[in-house]
C-alpha positions as CSV (number, residue, x, y, z in Angstrom):
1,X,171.6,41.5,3.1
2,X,168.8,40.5,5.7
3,X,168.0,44.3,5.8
4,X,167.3,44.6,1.8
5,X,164.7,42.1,2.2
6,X,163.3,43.6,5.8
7,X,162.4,47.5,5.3
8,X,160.1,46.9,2.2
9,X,158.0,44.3,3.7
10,X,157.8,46.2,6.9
11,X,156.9,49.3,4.8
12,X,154.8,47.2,2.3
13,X,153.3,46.0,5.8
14,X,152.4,49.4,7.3
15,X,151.0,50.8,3.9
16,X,148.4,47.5,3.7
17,X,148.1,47.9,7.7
18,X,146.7,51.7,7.6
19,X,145.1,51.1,4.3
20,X,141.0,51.3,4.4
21,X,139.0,51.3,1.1
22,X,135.0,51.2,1.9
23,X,134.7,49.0,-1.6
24,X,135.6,46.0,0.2
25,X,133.4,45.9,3.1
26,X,134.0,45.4,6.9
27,X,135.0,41.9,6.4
28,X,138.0,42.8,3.6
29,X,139.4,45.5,5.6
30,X,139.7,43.1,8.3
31,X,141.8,41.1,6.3
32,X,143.9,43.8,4.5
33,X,144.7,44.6,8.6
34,X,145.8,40.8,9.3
35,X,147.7,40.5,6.1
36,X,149.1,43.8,6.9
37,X,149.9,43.0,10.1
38,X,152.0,39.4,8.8
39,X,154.2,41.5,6.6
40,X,155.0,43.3,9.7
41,X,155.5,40.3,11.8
42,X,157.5,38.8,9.2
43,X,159.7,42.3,8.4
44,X,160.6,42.1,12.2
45,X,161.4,38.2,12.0
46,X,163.7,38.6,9.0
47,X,165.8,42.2,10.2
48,X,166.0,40.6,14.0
49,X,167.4,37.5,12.8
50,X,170.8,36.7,14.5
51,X,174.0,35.5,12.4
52,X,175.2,32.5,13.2
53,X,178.6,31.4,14.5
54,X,181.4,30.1,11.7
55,X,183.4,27.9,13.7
């Protein structure tokens, strides 16, 4: 179920990572790279995620 949720954002991630438009300036791109880059982080968080133990 984890993995439904995991490959888009780590795609969505690496589309708004590599994605440069010049409208937005220097400054925007920056942050379409760090908001890029959290979907990435977060993509990896969510698909490493361990299951836990039923005891």
């Amino acid at each position: 179920m984890r993995w439904i949720l995991a490959i888009p954002l780590i795609l969505f991630g690496a589309f708004l990572f590599s994605l440069t438009i010049d409208s937005i300036g220097e400054i925007g791109n920056i942050i379409l790279n760090i908001v890029g880059f959290g979907f990435l982080l977060v993509g990896a968080i969510v698909g490493r995620r361990k299951k836990e133990q039923q005891s």
